[in-house]
MIZALUM-953043 format. One record per atom (N, C-alpha, C): residue number from 1; atom name; x, y, z. Coordinates in steps of 0.05 Angstrom, whole numbers. Example, Ala and Ser with C-alpha at 12.3 -4.5 7.8 and 13.67 -1.06 7.14 Angstrom:
2
+-----+----+--------+--------+--------+
!   i ! at !     c1 !     c2 !     c3 !
+-----+----+--------+--------+--------+
!   1 !  N !    264 !   -114 !    156 !
!   1 ! CA !    246 !    -90 !    156 !
!   1 !  C !    264 !    -66 !    156 !
!   2 !  N !    257 !    -45 !    142 !
!   2 ! CA !    273 !    -21 !    143 !
!   2 !  C !    258 !      1 !    157 !
+-----+----+--------+--------+--------+
# end
This chain:
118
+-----+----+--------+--------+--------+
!   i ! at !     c1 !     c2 !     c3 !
+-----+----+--------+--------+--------+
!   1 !  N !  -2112 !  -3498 !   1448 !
!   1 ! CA !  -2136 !  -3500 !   1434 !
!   1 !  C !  -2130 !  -3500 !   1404 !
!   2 !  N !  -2141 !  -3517 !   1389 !
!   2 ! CA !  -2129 !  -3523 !   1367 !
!   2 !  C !  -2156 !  -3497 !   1344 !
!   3 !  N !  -2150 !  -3492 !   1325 !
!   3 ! CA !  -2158 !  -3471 !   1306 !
!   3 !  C !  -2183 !  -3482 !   1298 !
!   4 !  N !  -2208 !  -3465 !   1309 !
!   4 ! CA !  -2233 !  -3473 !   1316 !
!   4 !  C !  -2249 !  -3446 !   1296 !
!   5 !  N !  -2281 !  -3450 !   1290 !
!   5 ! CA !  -2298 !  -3426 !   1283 !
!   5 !  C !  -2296 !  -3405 !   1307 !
!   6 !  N !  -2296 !  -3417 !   1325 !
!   6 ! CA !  -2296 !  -3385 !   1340 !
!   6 !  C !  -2271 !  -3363 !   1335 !
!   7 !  N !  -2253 !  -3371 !   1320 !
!   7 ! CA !  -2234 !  -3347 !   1315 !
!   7 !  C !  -2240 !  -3334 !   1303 !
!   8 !  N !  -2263 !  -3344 !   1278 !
!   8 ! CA !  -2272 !  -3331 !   1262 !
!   8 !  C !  -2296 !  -3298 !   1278 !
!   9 !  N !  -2297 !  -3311 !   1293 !
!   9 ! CA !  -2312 !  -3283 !   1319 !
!   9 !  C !  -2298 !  -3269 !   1326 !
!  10 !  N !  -2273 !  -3283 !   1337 !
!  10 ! CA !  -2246 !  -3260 !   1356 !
!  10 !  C !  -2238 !  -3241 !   1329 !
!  11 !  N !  -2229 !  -3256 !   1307 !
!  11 ! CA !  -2224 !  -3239 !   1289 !
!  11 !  C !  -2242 !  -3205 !   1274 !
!  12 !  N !  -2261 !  -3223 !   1280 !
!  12 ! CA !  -2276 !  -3196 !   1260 !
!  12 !  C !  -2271 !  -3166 !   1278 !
!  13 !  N !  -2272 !  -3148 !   1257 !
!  13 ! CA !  -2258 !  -3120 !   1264 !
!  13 !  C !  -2285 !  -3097 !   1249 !
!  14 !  N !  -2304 !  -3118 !   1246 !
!  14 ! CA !  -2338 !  -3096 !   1234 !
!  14 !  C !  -2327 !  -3078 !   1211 !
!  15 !  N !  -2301 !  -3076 !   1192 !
!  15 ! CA !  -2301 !  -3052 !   1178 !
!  15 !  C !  -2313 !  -3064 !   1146 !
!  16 !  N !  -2306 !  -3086 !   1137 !
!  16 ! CA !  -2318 !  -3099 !   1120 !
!  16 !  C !  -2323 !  -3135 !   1125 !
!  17 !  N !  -2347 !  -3127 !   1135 !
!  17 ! CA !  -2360 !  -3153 !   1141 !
!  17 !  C !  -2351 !  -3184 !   1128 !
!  18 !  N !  -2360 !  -3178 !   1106 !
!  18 ! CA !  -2364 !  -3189 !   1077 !
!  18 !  C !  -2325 !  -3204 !   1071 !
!  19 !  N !  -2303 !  -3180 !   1067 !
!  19 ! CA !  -2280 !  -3195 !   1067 !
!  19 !  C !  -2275 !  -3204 !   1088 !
!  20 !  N !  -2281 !  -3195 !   1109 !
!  20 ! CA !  -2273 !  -3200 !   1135 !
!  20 !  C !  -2275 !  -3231 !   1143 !
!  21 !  N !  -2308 !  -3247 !   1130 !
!  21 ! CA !  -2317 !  -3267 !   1142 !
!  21 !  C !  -2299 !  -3280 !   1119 !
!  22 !  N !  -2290 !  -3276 !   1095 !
!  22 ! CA !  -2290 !  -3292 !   1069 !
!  22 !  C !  -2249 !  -3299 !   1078 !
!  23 !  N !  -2236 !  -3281 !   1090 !
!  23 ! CA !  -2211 !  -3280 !   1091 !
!  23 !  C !  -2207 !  -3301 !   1114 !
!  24 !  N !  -2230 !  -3289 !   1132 !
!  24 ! CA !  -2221 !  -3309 !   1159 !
!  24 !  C !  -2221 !  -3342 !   1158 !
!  25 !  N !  -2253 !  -3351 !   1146 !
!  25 ! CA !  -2253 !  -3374 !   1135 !
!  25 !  C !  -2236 !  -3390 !   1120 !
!  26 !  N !  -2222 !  -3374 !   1099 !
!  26 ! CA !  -2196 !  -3383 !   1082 !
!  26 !  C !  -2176 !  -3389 !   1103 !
!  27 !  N !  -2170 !  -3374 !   1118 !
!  27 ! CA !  -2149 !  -3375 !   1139 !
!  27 !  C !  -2147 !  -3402 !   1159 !
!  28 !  N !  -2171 !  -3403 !   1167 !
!  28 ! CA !  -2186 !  -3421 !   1190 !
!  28 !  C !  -2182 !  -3451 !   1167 !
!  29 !  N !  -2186 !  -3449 !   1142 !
!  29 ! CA !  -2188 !  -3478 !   1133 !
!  29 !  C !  -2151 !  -3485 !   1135 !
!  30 !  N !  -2137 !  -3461 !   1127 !
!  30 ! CA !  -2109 !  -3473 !   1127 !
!  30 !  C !  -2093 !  -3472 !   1158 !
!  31 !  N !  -2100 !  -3453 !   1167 !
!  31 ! CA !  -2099 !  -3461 !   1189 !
!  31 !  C !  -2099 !  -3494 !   1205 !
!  32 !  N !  -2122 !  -3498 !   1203 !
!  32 ! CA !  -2134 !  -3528 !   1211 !
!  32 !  C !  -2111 !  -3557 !   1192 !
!  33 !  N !  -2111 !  -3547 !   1166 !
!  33 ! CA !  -2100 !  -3568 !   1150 !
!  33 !  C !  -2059 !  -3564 !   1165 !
!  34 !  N !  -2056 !  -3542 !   1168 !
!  34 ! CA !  -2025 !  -3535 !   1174 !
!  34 !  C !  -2025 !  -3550 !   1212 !
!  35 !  N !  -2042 !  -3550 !   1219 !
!  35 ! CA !  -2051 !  -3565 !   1234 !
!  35 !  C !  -2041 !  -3599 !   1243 !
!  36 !  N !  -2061 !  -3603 !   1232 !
!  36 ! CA !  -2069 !  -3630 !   1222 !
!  36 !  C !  -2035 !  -3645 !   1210 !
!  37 !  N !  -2022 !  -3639 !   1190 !
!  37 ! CA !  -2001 !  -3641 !   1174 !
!  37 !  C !  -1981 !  -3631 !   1197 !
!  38 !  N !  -1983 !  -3618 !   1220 !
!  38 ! CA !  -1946 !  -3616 !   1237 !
!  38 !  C !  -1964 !  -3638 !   1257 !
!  39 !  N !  -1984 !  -3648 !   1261 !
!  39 ! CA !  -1985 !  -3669 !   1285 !
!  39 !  C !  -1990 !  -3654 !   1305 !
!  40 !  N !  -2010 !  -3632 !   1311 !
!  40 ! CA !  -2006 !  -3624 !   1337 !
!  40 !  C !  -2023 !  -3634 !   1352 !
!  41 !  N !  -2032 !  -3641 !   1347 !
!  41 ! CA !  -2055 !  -3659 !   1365 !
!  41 !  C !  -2044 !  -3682 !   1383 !
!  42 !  N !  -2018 !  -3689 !   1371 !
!  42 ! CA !  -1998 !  -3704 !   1385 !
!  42 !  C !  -1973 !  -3699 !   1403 !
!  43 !  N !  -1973 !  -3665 !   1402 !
!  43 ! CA !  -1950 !  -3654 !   1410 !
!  43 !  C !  -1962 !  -3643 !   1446 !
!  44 !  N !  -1949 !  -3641 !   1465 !
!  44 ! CA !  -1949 !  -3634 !   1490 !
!  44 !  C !  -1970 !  -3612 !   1496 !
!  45 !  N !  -1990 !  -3604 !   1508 !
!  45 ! CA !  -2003 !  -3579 !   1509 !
!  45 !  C !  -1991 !  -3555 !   1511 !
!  46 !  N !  -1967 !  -3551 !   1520 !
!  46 ! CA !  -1954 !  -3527 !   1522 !
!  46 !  C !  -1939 !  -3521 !   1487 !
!  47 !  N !  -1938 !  -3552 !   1473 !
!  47 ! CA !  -1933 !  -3536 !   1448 !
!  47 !  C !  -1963 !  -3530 !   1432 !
!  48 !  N !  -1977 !  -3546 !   1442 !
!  48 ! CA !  -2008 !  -3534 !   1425 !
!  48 !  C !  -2015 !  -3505 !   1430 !
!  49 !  N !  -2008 !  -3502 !   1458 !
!  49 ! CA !  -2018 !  -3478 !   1466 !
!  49 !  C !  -1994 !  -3455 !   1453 !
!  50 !  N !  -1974 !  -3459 !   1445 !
!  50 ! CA !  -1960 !  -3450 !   1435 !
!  50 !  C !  -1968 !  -3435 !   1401 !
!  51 !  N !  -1972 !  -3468 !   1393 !
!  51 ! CA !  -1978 !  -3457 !   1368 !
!  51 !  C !  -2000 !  -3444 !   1364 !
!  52 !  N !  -2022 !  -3445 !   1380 !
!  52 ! CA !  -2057 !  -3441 !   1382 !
!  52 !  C !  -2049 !  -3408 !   1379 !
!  53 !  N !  -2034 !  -3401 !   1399 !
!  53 ! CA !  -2032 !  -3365 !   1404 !
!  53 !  C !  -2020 !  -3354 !   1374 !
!  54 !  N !  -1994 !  -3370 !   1376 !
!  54 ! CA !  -1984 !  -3352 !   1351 !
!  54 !  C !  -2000 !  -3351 !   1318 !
!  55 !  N !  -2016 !  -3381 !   1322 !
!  55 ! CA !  -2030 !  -3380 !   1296 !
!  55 !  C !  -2054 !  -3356 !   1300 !
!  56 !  N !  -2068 !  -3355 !   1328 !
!  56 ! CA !  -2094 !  -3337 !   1327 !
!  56 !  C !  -2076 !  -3310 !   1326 !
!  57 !  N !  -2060 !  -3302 !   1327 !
!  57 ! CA !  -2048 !  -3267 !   1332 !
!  57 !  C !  -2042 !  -3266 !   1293 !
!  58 !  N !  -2033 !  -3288 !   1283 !
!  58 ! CA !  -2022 !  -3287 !   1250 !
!  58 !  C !  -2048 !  -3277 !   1244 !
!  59 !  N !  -2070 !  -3287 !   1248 !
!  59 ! CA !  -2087 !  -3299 !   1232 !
!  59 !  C !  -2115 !  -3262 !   1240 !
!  60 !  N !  -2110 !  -3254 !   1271 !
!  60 ! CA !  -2118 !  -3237 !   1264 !
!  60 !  C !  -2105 !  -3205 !   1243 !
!  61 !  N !  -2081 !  -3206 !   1249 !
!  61 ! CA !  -2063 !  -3193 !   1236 !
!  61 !  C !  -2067 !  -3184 !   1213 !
!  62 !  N !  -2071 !  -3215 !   1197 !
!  62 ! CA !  -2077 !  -3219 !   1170 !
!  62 !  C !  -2111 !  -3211 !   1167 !
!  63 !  N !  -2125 !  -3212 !   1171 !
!  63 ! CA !  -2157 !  -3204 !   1172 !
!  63 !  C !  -2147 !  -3169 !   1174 !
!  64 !  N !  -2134 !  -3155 !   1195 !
!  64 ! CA !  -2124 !  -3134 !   1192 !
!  64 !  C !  -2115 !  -3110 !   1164 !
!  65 !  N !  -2098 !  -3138 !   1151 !
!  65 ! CA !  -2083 !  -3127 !   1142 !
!  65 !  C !  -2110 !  -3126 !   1105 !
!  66 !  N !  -2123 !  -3158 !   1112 !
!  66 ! CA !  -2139 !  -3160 !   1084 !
!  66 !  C !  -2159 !  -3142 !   1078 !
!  67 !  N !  -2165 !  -3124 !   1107 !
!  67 ! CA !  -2192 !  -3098 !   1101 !
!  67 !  C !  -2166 !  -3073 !   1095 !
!  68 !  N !  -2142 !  -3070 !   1092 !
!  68 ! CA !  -2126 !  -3048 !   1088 !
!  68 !  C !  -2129 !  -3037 !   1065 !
!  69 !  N !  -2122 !  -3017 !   1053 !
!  69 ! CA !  -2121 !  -3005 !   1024 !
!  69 !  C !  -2101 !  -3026 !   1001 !
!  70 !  N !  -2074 !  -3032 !   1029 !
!  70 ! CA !  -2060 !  -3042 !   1004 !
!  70 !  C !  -2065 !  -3074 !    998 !
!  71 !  N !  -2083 !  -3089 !   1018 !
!  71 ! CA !  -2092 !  -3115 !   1015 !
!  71 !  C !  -2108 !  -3123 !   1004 !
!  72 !  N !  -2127 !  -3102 !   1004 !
!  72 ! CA !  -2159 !  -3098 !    996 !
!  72 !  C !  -2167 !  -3126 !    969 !
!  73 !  N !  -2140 !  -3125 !    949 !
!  73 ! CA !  -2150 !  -3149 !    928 !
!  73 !  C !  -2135 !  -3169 !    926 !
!  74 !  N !  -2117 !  -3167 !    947 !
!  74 ! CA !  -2100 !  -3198 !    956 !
!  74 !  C !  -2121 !  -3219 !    962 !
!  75 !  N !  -2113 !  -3241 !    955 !
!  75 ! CA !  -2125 !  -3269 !    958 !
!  75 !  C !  -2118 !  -3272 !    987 !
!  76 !  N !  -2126 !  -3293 !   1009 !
!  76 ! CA !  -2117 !  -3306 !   1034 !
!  76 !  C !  -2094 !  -3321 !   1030 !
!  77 !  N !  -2079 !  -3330 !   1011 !
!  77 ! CA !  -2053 !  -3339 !   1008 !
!  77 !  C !  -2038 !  -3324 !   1005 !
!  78 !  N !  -2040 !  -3296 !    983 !
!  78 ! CA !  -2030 !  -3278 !    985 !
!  78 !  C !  -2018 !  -3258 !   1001 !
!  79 !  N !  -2045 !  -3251 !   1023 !
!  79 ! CA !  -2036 !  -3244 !   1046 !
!  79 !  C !  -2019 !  -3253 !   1060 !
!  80 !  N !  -2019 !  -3279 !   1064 !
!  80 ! CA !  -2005 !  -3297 !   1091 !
!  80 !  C !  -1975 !  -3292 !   1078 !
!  81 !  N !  -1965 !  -3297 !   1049 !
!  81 ! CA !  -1944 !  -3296 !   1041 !
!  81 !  C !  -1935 !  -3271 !   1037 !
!  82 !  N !  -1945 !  -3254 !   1040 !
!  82 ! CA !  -1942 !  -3222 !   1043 !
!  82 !  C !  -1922 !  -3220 !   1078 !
!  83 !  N !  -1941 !  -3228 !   1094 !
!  83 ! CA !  -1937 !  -3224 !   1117 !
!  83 !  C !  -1923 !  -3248 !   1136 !
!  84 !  N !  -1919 !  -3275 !   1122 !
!  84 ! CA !  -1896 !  -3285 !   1133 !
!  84 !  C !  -1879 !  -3296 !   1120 !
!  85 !  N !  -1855 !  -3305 !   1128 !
!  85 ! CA !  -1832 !  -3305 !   1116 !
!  85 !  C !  -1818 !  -3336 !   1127 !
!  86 !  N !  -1797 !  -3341 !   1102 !
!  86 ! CA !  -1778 !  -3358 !   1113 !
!  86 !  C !  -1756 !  -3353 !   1142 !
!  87 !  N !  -1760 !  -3331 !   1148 !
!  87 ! CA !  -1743 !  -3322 !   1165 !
!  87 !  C !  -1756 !  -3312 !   1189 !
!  88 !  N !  -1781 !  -3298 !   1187 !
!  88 ! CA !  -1797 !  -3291 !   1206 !
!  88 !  C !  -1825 !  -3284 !   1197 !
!  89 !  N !  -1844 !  -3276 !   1222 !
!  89 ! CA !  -1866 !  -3275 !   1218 !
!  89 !  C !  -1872 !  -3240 !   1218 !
!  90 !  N !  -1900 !  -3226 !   1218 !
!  90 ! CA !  -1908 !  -3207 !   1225 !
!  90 !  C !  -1898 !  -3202 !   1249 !
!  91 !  N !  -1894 !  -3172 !   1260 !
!  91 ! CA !  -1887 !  -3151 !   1294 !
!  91 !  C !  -1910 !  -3145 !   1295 !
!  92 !  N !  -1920 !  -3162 !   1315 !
!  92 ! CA !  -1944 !  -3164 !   1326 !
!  92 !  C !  -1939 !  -3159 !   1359 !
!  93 !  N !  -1911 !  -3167 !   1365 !
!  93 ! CA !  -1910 !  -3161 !   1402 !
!  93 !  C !  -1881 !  -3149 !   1389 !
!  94 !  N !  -1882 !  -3128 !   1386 !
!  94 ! CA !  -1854 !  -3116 !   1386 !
!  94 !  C !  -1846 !  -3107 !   1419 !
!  95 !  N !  -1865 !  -3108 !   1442 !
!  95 ! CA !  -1849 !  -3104 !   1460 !
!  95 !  C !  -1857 !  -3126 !   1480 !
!  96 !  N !  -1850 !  -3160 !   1474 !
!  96 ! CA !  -1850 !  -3179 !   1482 !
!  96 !  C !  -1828 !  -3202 !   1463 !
!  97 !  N !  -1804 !  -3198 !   1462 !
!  97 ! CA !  -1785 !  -3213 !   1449 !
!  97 !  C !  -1795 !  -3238 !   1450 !
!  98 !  N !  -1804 !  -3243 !   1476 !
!  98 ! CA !  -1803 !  -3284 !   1474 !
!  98 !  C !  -1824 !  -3283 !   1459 !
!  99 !  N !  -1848 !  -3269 !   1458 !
!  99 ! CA !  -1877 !  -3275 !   1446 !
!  99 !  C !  -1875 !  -3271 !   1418 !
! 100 !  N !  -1858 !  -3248 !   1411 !
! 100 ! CA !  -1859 !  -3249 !   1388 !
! 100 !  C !  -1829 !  -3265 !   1368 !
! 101 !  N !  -1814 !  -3280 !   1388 !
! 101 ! CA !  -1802 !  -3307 !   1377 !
! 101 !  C !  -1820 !  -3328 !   1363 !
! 102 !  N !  -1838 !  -3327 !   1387 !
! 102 ! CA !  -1857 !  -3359 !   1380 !
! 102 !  C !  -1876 !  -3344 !   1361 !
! 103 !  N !  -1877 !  -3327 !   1347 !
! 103 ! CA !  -1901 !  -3320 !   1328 !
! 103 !  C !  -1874 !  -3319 !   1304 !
! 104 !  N !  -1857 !  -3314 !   1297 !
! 104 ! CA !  -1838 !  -3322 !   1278 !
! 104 !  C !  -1826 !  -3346 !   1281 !
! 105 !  N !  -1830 !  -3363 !   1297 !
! 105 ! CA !  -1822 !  -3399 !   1288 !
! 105 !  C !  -1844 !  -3410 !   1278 !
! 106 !  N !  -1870 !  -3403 !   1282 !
! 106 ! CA !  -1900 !  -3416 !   1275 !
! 106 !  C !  -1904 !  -3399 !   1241 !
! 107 !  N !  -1891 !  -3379 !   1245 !
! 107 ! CA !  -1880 !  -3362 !   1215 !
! 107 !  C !  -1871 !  -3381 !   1194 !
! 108 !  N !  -1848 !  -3385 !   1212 !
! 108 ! CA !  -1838 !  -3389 !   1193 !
! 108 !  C !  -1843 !  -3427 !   1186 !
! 109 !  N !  -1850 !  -3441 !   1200 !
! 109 ! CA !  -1861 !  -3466 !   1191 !
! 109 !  C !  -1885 !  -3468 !   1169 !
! 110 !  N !  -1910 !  -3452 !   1179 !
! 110 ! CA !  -1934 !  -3442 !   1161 !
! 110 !  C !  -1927 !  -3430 !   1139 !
! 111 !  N !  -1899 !  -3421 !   1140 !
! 111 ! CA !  -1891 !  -3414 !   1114 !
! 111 !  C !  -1878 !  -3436 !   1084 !
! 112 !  N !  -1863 !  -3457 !   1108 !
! 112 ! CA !  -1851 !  -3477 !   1089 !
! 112 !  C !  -1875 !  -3492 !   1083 !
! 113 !  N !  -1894 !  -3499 !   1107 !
! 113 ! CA !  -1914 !  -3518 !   1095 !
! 113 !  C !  -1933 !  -3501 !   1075 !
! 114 !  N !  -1939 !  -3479 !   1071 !
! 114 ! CA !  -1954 !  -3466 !   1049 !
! 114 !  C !  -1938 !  -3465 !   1028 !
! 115 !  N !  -1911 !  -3466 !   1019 !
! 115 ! CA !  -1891 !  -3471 !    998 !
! 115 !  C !  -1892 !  -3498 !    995 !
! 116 !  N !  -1897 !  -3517 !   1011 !
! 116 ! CA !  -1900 !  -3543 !    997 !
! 116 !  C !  -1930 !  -3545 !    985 !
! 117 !  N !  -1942 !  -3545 !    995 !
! 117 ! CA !  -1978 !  -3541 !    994 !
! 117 !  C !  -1980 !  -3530 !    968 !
! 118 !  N !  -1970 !  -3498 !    961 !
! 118 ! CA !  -1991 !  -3488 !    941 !
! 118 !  C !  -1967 !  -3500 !    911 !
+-----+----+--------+--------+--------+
# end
């Protein structure tokens, strides 16, 4: 399932509405464009479905992390580059190695394509 408004529902966490809706939306547009720019729409369903999971677990993470004390006035680019890397992503399944492989390769791609992007 490719990065749709309804994540913007899975995501919300009720503690601040307001950044919550404003972080997720930012997310959801690059999301869609990081999207769009690797071709997935052309790639096998087991890699869509691949990338679909690891982008929705980033993406709530990051909504997580943007209602925190220390995120609280980070931008949505900010965040994302806070929390992923050229090397890996957020420990989000620290006790699922394969799961949290594929959430540091989708890391770390969303990462090169947001270094070309911004």
């Amino acid at each position: 399932m490719n990065p749709n408004n309804k994540w913007i529902n899975d995501w919300k966490i009720g503690e601040n509405p307001s950044r919550e809706k404003n972080v997720s939306e930012d997310l959801l547009e690059i999301f869609i464009d990081f999207w769009k720019t690797q071709g997935l729409e052309e790639k096998s369903k087991t890699t869509r479905n691949r990338y679909s999971g690891a982008l929705h677990s980033i993406g709530g993470y990051v909504i997580e992390q943007a209602i925190s004390e220390d995120g609280a006035d980070m931008t949505t680019k900010e965040l994302l580059f806070e929390h992923i890397g050229p090397y890996e992503g957020p420990l989000i399944c620290q006790d699922n190695e394969t799961w949290q492989d594929e959430i540091d390769m989708v890391s770390r791609k969303l990462h090169k394509y947001m270094k070309n992007k911004c």
